[in-house]
N, C-alpha and C positions, 0 to 999 in steps of 0.2 A: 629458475637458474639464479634468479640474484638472491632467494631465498638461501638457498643453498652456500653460493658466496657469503654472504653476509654470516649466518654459521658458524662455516667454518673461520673467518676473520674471528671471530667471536669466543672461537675454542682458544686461539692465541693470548686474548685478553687475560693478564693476570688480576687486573681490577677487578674484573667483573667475577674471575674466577673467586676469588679469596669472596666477593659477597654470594655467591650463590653457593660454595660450602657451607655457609655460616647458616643457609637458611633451610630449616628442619622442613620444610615443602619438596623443598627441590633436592632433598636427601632424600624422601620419600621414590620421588620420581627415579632416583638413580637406582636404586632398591629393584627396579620394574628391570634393570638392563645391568646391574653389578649385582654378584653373589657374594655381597659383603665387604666390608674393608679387613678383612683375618683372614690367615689358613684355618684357623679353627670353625670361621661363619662359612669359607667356602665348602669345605670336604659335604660338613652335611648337602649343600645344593646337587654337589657333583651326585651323590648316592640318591637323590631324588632323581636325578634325571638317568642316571643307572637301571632303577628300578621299571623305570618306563620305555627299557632296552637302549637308551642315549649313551653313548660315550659323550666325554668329556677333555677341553682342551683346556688347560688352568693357565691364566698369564699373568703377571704382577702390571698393573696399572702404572704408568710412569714412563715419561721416557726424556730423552733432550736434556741426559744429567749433566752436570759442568762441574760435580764437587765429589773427590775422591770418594768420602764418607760415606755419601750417597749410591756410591756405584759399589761399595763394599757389603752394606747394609741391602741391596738389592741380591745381590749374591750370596749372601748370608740367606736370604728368605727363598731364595730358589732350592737351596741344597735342603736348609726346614723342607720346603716345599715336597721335593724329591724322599724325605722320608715319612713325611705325613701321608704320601702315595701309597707309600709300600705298606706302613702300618694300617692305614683303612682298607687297604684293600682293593679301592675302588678302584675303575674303568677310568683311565685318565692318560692324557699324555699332556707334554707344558710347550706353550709357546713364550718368546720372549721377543725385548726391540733391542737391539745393538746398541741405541742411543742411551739404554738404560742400563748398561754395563760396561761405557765410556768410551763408546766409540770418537766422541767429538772431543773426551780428553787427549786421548792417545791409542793409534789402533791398535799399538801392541797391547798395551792393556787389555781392551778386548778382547783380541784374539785369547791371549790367556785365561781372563777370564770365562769364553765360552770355551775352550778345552777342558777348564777346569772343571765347567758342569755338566759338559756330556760325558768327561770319565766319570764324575758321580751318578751320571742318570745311570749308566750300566748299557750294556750293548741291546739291552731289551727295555728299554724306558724311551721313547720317542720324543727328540725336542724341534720345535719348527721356533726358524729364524723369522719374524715379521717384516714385513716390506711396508718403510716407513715411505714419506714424499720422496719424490724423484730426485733431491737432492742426495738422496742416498740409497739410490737403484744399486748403482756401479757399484759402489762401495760394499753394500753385502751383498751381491752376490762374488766380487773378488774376495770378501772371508770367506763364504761359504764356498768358495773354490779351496781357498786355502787350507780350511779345514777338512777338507772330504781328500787331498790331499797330500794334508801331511805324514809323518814316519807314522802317528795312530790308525791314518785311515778311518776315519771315523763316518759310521754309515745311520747312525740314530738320530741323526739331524735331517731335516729338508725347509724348505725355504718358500715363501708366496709370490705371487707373480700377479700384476694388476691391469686384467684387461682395456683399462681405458690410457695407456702408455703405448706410442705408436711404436716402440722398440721391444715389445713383450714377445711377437712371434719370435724374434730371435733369439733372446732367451730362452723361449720355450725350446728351441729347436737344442740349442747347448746343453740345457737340463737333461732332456730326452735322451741322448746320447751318451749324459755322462751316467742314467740310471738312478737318477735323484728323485726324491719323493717331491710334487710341489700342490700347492695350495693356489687354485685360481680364484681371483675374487674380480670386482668391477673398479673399488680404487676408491679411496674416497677423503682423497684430498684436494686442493684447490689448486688444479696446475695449467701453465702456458698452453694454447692453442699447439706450438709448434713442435711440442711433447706429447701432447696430449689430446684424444680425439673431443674436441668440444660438444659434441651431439650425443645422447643417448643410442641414437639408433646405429652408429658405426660403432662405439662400446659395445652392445651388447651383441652386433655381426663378429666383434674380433672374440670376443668371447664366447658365442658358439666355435670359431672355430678354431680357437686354443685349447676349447674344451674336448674336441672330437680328435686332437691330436692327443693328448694324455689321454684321456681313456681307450685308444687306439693301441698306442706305444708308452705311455708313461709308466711309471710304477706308483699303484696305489695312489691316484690322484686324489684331493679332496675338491672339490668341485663347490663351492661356498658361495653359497647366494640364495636370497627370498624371493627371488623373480620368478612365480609359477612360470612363466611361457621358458625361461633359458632352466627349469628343472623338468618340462617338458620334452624339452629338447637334447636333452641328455640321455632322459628313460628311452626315447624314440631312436636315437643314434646306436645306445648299446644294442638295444631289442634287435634295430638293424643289421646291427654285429655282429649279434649273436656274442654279445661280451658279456659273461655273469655280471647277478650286481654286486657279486662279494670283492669285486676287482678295481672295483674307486668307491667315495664313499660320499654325500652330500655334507654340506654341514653349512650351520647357520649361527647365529649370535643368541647368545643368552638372551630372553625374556622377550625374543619377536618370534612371530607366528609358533607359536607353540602347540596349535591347530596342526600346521602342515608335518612340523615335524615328528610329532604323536604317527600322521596317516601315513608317511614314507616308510616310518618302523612296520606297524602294520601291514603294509605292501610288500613287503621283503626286502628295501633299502638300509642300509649303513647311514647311521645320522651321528655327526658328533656335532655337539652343541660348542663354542668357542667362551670360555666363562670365566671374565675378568675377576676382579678383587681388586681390595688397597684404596687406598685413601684418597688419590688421585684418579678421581672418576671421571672430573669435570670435562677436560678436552675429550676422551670418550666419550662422554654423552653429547657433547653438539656435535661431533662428527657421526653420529649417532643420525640425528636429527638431519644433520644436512645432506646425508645419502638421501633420504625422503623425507622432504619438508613437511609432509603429508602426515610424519610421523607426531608429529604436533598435538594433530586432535589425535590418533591415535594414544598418546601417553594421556591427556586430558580423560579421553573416555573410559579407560580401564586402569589408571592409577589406584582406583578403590575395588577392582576385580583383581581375583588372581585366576 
């Protein structure tokens, strides 16, 4: 745990950030978990993990923008984005962060700005909203109400939801109801006891059984995690169900267990792999890290393996 803390304290650090860009090592390492700092480095990864039956979730790296320019030029590379999709061809859908298209500017901003890119994505281009820290729970899922109800109606959006927040069941429960696509994960940010379940082992009970209410009742859930015991428990819940597996899908992060997700394919699961880009790796890679500290020697041992 204070592994973990420390981490993520660490992803904050701009100091440290600006030296550990600079340093062609720890570029190497980010290489193991980013598919490039380009849409031109990314498309080829997506088409490699295509090949190997993997879809693919593209997100621009960056968030917590404060400068107009920056949130302009972020949306400029979405809509590239969105047509570098069409032109390859490939298996792909794009997630983004609110923060990174000025939410903390101004939310109407925002809000226009994601209008702007789900009328470009097309009513068949699928874009999922990211669930940044809890300071900004409330706030996107109130856009993401706003936009799934305004005069567009806009239904190519869905949203993530973060099993270790004691307010998630409820959420879940609004989503369910309203027919929204959502992304469950574990959380992996640095947040209050009084928010937040402190313990692994109540995390990963609430997320069993947020998991077993979307794939119950959800629509098309993505069920996002490398915890063999809670992908375990999933396979055993639908089987129970008698729920196809074409009916939610797993997915994981770019360049971890690459092992499991090859064998899910294999097994007749849905895997989409979630595959950053852009220039701002850094706070991803130690939140990276500080999900499992463990992951440490893990990058040590296989940065020279692919």
């Amino acid at each position: 745990m204070l592994a973990r803390t420390l981490l993520l304290r660490l992803a904050e650090n701009k100091s440290l950030e600006s030296l550990v860009r600079r340093n062609r090592w720890s570029a190497r390492i980010a290489r193991r978990f980013v598919a490039g700092e380009t849409i031109d480095e990314a498309i080829p990864s997506v088409a490699g993990l295509n090949a190997q039956g993997i879809s693919a979730s593209l997100d621009l790296l960056g968030e917590s923008v404060l400068r107009a320019d920056q949130v302009d030029a972020t949306v400029d590379t979405y809509l590239r984005l969105f047509q570098a999709i069409r032109e390859s061809g490939v298996d792909a859908n794009v997630s983004l962060k609110l923060t990174a298209l000025g939410l903390d500017i101004d939310e109407e901003l925002c809000y226009c700005n994601m209008a702007r890119l789900l009328s470009a994505a097309g009513p068949d281009r699928f874009v999922r909203i990211d669930m940044e820290s809890s300071a900004y729970t409330q706030r996107t899922l109130d856009l993401f109400e706003r936009l799934w109800n305004s005069e567009q109606r806009f239904r190519n959006v869905g949203v993530v939801i973060q099993s270790y927040l004691r307010r998630s069941e409820e959420d879940i429960e609004t989503l369910v109801k309203m027919g929204a696509r959502v992304r469950l994960c574990k959380g992996a940010y640095d947040e209050p006891e009084s928010i937040a379940f402190p313990n692994k082992t109540d995390v990963d009970e609430n997320y069993v059984r947020l998991m077993r209410r979307l794939v119950s009742d959800g629509v098309y859930p993505g069920i996002a995690t490398h915890d063999e015991k809670m992908i375990s428990a999933t396979k055993d819940y639908a089987l129970e169900q008698k729920i196809e597996p074409d009916q939610f899908e797993f997915q994981m992060l770019y360049g971890i267990r690459r092992d499991l997700q090859t064998d899910l394919v294999k097994n007749g699961y849905r895997m989409r792999v979630y595959t950053p880009f852009g220039t701002y790796w850094y706070p991803y890679l130690m939140r990276r890290l500080a999900e499992r500290p463990a992951n440490l020697m893990f990058v040590l041992k296989n940065i020279l393996r692919r």
